[in-house]
BASE-73554 format. One line per 10 residues: their letters; for each residue x, y, z of N, C-alpha, C, CB. Coordinates in pm, whole numbers, plus 50000, padded with zeros to 5 digits. Glycine has a CB too. Layout:
N
a) X/Y/Z/X/Y/Z/X/Y/Z/X/Y/Z | ...
This chain:
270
xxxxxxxxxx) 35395/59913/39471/35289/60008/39441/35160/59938/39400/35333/60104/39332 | 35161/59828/39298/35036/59762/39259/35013/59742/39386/35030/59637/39161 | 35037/59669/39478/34989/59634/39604/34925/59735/39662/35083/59590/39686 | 34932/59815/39670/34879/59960/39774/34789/59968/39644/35013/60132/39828 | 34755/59975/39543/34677/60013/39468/34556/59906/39483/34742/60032/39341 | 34564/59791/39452/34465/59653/39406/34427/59599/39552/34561/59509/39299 | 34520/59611/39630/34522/59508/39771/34519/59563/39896/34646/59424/39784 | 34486/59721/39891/34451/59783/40010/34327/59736/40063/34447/59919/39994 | 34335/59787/40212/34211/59805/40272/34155/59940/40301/34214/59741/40383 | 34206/60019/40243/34201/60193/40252/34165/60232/40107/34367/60278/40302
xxxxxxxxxx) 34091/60233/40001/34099/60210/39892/34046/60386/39909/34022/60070/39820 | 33978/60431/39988/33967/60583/40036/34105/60654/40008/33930/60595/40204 | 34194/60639/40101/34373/60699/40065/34402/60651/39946/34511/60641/40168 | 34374/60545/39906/34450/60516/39748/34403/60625/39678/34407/60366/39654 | 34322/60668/39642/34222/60722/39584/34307/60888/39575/34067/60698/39679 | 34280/60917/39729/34321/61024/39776/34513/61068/39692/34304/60989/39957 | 34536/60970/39740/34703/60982/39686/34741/60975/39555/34787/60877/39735 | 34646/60896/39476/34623/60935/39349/34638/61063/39278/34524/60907/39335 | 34504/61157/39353/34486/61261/39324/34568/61351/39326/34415/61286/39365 | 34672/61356/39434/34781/61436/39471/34902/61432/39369/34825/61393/39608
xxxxxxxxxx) 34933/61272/39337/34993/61215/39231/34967/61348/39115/34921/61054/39196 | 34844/61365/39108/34820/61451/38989/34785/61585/39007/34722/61401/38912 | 34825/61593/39143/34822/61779/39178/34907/61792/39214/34739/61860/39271 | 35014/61783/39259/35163/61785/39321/35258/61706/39240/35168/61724/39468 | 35227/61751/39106/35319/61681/39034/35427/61683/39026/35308/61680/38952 | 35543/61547/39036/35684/61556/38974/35685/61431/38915/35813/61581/39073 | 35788/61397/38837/35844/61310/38739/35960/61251/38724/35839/61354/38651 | 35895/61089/38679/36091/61032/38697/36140/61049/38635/36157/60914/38704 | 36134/61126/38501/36202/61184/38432/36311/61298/38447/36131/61205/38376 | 36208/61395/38532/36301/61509/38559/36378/61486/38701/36213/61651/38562
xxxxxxxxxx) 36326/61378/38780/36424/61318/38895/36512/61238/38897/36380/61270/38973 | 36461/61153/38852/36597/61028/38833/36655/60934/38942/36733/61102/38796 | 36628/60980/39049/36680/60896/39162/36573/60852/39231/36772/60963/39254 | 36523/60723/39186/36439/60602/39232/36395/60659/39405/36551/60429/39222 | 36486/60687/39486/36496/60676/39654/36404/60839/39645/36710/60672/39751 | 36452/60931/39582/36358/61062/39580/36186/61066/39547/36424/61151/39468 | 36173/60965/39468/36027/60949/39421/35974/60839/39509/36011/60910/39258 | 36042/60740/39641/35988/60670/39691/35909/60773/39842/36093/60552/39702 | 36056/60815/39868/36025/60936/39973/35889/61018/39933/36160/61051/39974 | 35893/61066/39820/35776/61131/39831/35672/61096/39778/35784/61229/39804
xxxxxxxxxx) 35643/60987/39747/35496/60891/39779/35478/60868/39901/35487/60749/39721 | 35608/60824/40021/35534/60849/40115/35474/60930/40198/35558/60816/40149 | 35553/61053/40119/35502/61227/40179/35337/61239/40145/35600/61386/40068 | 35364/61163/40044/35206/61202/39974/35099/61080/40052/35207/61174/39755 | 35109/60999/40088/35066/60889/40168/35013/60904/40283/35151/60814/40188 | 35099/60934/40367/35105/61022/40543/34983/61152/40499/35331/61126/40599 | 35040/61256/40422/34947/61372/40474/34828/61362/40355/35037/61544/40482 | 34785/61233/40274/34701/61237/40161/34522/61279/40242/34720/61058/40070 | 34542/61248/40369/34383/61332/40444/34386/61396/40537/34272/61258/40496 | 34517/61450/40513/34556/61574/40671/34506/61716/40638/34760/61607/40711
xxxxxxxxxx) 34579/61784/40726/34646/61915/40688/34709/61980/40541/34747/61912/40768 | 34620/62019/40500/34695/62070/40378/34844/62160/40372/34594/62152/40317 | 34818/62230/40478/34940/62319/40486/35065/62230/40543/34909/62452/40589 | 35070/62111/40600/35168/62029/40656/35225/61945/40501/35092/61922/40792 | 35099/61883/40418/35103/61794/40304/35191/61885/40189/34937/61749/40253 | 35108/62064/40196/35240/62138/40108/35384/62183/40206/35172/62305/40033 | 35383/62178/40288/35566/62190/40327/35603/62048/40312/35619/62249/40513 | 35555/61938/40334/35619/61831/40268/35660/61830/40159/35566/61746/40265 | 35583/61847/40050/35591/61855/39959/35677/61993/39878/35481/61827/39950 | 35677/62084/39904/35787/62177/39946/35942/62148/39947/35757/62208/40072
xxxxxxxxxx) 35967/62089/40059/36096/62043/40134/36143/61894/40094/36069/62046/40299 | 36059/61811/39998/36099/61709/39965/36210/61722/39843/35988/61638/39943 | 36282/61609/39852/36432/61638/39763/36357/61558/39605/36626/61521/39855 | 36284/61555/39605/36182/61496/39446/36139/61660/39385/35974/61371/39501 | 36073/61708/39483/36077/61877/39456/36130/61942/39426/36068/61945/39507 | 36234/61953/39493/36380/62054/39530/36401/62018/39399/36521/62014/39663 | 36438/61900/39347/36544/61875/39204/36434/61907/39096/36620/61685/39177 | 36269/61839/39087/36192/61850/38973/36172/61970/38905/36083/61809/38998 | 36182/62103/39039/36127/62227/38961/36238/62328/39028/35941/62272/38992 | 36368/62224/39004/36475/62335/39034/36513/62433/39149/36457/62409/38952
xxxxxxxxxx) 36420/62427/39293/36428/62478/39383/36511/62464/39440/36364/62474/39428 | 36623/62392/39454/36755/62314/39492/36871/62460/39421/36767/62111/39388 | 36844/62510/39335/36920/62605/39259/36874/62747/39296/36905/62578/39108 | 36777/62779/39363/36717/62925/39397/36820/62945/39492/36551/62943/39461 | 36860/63102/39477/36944/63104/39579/36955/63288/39611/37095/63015/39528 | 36988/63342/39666/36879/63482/39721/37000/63548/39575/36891/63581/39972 | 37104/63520/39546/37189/63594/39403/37160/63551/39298/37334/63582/39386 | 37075/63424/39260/37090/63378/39160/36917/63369/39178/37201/63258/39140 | 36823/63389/39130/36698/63361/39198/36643/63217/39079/36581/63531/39205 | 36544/63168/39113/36516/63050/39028/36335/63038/39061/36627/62894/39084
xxxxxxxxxx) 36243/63102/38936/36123/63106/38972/36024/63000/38955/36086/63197/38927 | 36089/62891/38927/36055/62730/38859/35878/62720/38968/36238/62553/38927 | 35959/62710/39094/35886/62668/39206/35745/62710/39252/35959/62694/39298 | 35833/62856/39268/35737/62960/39312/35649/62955/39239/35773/63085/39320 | 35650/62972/39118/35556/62995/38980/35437/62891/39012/35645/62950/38813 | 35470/62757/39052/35384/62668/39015/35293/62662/39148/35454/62534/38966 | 35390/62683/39268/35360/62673/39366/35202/62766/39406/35485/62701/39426 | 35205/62861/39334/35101/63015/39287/35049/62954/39225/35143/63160/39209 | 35071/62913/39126/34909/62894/38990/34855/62717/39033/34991/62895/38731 | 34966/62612/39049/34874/62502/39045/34856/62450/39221/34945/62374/38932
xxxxxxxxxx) 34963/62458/39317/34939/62365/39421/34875/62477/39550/35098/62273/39461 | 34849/62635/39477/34803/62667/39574/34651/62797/39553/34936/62707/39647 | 34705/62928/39533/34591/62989/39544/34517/63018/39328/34644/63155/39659 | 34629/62964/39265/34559/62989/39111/34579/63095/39064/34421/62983/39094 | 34521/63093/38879/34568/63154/38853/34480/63344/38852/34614/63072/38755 | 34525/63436/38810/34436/63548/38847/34427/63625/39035/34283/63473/38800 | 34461/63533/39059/34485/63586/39237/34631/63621/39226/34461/63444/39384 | 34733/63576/39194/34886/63638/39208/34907/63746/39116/35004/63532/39179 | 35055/63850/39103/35122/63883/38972/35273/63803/39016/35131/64077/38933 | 35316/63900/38864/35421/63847/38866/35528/63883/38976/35457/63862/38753
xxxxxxxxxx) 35529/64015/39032/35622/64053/39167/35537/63908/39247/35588/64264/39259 | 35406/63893/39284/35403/63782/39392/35486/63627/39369/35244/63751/39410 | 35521/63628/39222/35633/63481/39183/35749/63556/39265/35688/63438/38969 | 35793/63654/39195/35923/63671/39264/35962/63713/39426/35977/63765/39187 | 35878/63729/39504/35890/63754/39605/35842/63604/39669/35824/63883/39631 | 35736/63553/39603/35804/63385/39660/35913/63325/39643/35747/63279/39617 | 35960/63340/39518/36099/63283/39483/36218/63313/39581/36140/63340/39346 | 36174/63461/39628/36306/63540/39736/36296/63453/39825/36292/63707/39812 | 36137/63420/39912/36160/63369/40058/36154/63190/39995/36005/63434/40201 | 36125/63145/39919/36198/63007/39905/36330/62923/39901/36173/62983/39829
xxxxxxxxxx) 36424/63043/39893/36568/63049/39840/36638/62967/40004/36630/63255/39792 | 36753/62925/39979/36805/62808/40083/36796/62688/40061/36752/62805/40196 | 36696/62638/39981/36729/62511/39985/36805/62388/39906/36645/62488/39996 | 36869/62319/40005/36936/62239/39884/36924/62112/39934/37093/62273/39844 | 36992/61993/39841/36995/61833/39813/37131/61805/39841/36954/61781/39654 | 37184/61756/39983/37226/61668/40005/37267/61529/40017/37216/61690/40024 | 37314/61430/39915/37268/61287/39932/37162/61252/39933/37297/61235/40021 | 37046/61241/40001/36946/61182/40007/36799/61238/40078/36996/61083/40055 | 36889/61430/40114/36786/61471/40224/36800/61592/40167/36810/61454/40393 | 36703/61680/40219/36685/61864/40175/36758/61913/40303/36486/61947/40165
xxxxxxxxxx) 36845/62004/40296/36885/62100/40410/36854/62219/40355/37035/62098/40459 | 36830/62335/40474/36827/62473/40434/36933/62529/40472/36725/62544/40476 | 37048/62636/40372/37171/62693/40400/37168/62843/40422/37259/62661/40294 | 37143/62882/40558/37065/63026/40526/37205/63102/40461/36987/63121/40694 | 37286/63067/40413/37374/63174/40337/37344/63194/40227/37499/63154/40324 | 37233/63092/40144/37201/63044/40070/37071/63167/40004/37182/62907/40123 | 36968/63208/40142/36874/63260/40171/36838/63364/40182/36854/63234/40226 | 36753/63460/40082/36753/63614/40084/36623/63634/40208/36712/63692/39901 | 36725/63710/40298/36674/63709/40446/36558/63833/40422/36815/63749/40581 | 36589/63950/40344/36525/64072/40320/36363/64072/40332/36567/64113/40184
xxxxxxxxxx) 36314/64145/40320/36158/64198/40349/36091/64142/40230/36133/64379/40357 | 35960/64116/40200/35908/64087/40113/35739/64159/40105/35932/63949/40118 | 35722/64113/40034/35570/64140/40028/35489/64009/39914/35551/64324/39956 | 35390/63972/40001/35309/63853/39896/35162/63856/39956/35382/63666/39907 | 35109/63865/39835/34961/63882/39821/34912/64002/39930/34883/63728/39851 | 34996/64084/39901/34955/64184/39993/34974/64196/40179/34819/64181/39958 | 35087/64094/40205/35126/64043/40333/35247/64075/40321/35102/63903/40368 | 35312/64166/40443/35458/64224/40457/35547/64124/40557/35450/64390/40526 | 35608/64073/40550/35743/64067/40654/35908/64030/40590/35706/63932/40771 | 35962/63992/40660/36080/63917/40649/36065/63715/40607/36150/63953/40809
xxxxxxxxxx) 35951/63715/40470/35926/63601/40444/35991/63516/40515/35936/63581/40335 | 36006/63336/40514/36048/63256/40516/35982/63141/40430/36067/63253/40622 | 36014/63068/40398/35970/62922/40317/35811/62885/40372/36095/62770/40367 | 35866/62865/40513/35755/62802/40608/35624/62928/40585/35823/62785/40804 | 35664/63019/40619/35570/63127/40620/35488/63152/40523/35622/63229/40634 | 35563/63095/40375/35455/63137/40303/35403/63017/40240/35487/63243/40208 | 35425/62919/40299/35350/62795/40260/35207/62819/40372/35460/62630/40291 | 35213/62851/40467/35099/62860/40578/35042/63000/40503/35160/62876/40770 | 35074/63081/40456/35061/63205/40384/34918/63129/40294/35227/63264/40282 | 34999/63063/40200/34900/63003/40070/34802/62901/40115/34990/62924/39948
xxxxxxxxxx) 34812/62831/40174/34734/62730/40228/34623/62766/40302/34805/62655/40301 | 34625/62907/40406/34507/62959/40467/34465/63031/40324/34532/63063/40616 | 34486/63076/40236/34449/63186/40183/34282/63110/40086/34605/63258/40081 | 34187/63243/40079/34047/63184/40044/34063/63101/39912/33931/63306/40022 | 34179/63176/39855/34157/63092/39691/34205/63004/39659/34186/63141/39581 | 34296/62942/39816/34349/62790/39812/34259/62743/39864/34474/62744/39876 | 34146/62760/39911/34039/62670/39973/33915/62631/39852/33968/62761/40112 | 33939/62801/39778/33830/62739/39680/33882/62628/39551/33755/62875/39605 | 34038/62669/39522/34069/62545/39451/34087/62437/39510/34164/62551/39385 | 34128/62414/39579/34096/62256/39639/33976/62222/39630/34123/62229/39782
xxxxxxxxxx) 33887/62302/39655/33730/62246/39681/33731/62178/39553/33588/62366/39704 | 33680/62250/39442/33684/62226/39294/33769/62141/39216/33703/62330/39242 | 33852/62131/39294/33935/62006/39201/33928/61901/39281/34102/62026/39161 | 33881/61879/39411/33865/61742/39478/33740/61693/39429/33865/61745/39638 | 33636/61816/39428/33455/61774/39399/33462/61696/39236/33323/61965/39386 | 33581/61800/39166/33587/61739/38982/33649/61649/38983/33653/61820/38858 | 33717/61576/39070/33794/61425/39067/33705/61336/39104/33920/61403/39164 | 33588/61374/39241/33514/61260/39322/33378/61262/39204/33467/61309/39522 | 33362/61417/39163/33179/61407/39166/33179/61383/39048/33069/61539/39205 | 33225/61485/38961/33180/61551/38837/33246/61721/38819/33003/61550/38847
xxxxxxxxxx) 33275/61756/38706/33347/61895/38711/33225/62022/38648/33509/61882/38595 | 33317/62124/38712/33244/62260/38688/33121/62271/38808/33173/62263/38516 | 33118/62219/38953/33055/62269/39056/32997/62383/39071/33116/62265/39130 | 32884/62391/39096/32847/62582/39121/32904/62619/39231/32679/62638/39146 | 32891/62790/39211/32953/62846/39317/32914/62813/39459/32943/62970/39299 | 32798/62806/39463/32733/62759/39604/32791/62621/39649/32563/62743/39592 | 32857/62557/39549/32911/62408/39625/33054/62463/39651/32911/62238/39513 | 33114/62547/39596/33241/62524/39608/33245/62597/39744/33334/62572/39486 | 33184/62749/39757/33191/62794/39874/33149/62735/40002/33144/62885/39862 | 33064/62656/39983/33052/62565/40131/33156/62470/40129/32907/62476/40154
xxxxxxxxxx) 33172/62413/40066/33303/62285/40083/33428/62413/40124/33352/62161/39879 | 33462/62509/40074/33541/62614/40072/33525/62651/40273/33469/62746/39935 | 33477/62674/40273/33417/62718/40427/33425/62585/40538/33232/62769/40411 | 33394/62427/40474/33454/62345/40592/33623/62330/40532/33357/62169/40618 | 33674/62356/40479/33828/62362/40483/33862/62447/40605/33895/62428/40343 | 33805/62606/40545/33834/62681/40677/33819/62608/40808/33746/62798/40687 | 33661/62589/40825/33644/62562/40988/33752/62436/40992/33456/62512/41050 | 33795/62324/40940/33856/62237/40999/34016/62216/41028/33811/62155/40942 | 34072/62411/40980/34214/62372/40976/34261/62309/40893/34252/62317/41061 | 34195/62326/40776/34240/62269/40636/34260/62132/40590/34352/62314/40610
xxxxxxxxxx) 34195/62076/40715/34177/61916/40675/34089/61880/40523/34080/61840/40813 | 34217/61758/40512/34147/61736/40395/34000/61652/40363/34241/61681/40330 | 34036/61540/40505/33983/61431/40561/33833/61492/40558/34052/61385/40709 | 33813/61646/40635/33688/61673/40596/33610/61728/40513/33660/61701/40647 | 33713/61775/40437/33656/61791/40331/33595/61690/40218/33729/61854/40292 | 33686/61564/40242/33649/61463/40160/33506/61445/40192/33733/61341/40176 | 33507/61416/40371/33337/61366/40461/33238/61453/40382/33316/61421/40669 | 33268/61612/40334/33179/61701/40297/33133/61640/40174/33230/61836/40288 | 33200/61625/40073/33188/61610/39974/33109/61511/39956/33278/61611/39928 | 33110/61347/40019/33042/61234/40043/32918/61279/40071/33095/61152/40142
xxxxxxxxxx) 32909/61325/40165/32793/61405/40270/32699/61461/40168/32860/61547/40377 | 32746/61544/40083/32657/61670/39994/32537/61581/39906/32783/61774/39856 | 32407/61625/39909/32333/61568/39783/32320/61539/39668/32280/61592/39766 | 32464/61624/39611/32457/61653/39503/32554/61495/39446/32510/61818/39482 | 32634/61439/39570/32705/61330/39555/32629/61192/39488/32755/61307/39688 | 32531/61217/39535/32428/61067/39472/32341/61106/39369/32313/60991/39590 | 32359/61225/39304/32260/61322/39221/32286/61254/39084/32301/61505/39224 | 32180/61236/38975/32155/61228/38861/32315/61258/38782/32030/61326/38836 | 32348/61370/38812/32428/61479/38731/32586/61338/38733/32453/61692/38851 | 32599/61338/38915/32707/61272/38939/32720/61107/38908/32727/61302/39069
xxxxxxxxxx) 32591/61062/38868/32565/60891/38784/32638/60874/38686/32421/60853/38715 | 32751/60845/38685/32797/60836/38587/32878/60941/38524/32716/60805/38532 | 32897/60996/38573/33011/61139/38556/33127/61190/38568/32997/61213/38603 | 33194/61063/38557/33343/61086/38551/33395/60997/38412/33421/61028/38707 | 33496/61000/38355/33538/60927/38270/33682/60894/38360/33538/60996/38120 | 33674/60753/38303/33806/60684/38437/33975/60721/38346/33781/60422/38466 | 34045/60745/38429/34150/60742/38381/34245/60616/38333/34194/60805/38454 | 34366/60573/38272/34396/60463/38241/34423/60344/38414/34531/60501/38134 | 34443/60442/38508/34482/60399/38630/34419/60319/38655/34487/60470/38720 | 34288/60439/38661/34121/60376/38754/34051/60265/38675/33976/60514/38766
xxxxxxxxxx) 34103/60302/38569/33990/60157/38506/34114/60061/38495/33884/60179/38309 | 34172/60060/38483/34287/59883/38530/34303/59875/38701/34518/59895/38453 | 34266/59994/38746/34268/59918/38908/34101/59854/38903/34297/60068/39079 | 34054/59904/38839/33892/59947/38868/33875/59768/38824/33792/60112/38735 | 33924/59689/38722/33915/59618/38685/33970/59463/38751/33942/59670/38597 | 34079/59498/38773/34138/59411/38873/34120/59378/38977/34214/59424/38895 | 34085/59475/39060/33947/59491/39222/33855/59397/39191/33832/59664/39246 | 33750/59434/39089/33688/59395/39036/33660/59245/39022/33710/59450/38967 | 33789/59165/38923/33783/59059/38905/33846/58923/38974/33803/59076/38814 | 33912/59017/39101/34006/58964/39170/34129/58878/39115/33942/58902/39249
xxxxxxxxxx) 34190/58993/39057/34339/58953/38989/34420/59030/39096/34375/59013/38808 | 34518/58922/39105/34652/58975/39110/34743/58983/39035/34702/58939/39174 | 34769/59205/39041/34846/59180/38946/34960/59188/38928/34821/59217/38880 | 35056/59191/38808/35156/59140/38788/35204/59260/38738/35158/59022/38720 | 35307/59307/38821/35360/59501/38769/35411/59486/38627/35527/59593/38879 | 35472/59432/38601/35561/59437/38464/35407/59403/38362/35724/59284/38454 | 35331/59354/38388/35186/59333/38248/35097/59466/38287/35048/59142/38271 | 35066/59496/38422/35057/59623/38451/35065/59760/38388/35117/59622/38514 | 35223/59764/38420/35329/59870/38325/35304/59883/38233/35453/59852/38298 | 35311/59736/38162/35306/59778/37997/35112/59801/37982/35388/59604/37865
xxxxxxxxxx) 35044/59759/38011/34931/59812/38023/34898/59930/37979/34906/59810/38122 | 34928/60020/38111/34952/60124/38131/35020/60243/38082/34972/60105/38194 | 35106/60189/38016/35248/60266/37950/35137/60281/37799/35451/60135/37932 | 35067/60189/37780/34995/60118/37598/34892/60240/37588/34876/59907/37592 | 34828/60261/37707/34692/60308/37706/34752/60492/37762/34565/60192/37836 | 34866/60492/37766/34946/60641/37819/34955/60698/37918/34917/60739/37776 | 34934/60657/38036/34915/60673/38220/35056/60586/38262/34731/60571/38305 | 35168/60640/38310/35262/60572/38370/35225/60653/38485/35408/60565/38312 | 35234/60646/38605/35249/60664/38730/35387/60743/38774/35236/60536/38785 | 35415/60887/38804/35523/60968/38760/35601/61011/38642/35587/60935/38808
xxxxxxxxxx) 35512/60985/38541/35553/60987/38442/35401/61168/38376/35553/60786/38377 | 35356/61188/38441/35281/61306/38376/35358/61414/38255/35238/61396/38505 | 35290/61443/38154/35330/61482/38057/35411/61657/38093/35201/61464/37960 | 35360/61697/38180/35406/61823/38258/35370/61794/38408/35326/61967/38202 | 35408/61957/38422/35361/61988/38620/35226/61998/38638/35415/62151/38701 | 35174/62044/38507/35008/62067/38499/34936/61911/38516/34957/62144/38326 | 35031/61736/38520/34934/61637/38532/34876/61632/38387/34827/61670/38648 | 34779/61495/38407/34717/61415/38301/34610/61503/38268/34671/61269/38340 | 34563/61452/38121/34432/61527/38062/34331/61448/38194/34381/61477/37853 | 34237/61569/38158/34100/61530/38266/34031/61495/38160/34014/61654/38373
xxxxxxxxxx) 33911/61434/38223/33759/61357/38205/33778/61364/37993/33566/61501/38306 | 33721/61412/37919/33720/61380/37791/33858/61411/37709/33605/61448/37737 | 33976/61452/37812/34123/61442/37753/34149/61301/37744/34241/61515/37842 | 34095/61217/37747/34089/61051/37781/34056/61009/37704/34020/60989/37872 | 33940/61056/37610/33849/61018/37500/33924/61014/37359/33727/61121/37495 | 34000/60861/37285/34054/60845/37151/33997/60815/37052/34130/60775/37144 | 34006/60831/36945/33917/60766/36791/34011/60651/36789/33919/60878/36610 | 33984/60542/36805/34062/60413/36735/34044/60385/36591/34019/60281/36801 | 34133/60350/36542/34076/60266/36399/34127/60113/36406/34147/60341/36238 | 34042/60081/36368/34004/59960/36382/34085/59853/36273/33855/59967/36368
């Protein structure tokens, strides 16, 4: 991992996968099996400037998922709203756009999946086949369906906008930025790739406001540093680094991810 971090030539995707790291959160804590959290770094790797709606059924269907937020246990008799829940408020349309029937009627068409050894299968015996209704959309759900469901939907375009612009630029964007960045998601099929170009692109990117307007996380400023000074580094001085200053890498304190920009900010005594 230091390697892909310090010694890329894509320092764009590092960046990118980072971010996901901290929007698609799971934990080695609540996983435990080393091979589940490798798999899905590379889930997060592959689609970190694609398709959003491809990057969430990965992320979805990955067995780091399935086990972190219990989706492995939903089952159309036993229902399990771990997933659904989060899937609604953080990785897709937020909070105030769903209720609570829209958790549980995701939870219905999520149901099937389970952890095999080392892979996700779906058991449709498993699977409440029945009718649903979400966000005001009728059918005979499926998993797939309502991941493409959330992913087109406007208020997954406007949170993405806003939390990619408050990671790259600076946070709290006006409405007028979010809705245009919001609008090339649409036109591009939910690429992320262009949305990133947008964001680069915008004036507001080289603006006064954005000089200086981020506070680095423990990550960014020990990668930021090491780039920098041309070290190579050494994971285990790394780690503990990292572990000192409170940023482990799968290690986020919840599903909600690390404090942002002045959640960073400590009183030392000296």
């Amino acid at each position: 991992m230091w390697t892909q971090y310090t010694g890329t030539d894509n320092p764009v995707r590092e960046k990118l996968v980072e971010f996901w790291r901290d929007r698609l959160v799971v934990s080695a804590r609540g996983v435990r099996v080393p091979q589940f959290l490798a798999d899905y770094d590379r889930r997060l790797r592959v689609g970190a400037l694609g398709d959003y709606r491809e990057l969430l059924w990965q992320v979805t269907t990955s067995p780091a998922m399935l086990v972190y937020l219990n989706n492995r246990q939903n089952r159309r008799d036993r229902l399990n709203e771990n997933f659904a829940r989060e899937l609604l408020e953080l990785f897709s349309v937020g909070r105030g756009v769903y209720t609570e029937r829209d958790v549980q009627e995701t939870a219905r068409a999520l149901t099937g999946w389970v952890v095999r050894g080392e892979r996700a299968e779906w058991v449709a015996a498993r699977h409440d086949g029945g009718r649903k209704t979400l966000l005001g959309q009728t059918g005979n759900l499926t998993a797939a369906e309502v991941v493409t469901l959330l992913a087109n939907h406007p208020a997954t375009a406007r949170k993405l906008a806003t939390d990619l612009w408050t990671y790259l630029v600076y946070p709290q964007p006006s409405r007028a930025i979010v809705e245009s960045l919001a609008a090339v998601y649409g036109q591009s099929n939910r690429n992320v790739g262009a949305l990133l170009q947008a964001i680069v692109a915008h004036p507001e990117f080289d603006s006064d406001r954005a000089y200086r307007g981020q506070i680095k996380t423990p990550v960014q400023f020990l990668v930021g540093a090491l780039r920098q000074l041309g070290i190579v580094a050494n994971p285990l001085r790394a780690w503990q680094g990292l572990r000192a200053m409170g940023q482990v890498p799968y290690n986020a304190p919840t599903v909600k991810g690390w404090p942002q920009g002045e959640g960073w900010l400590t009183a030392l005594r000296c």
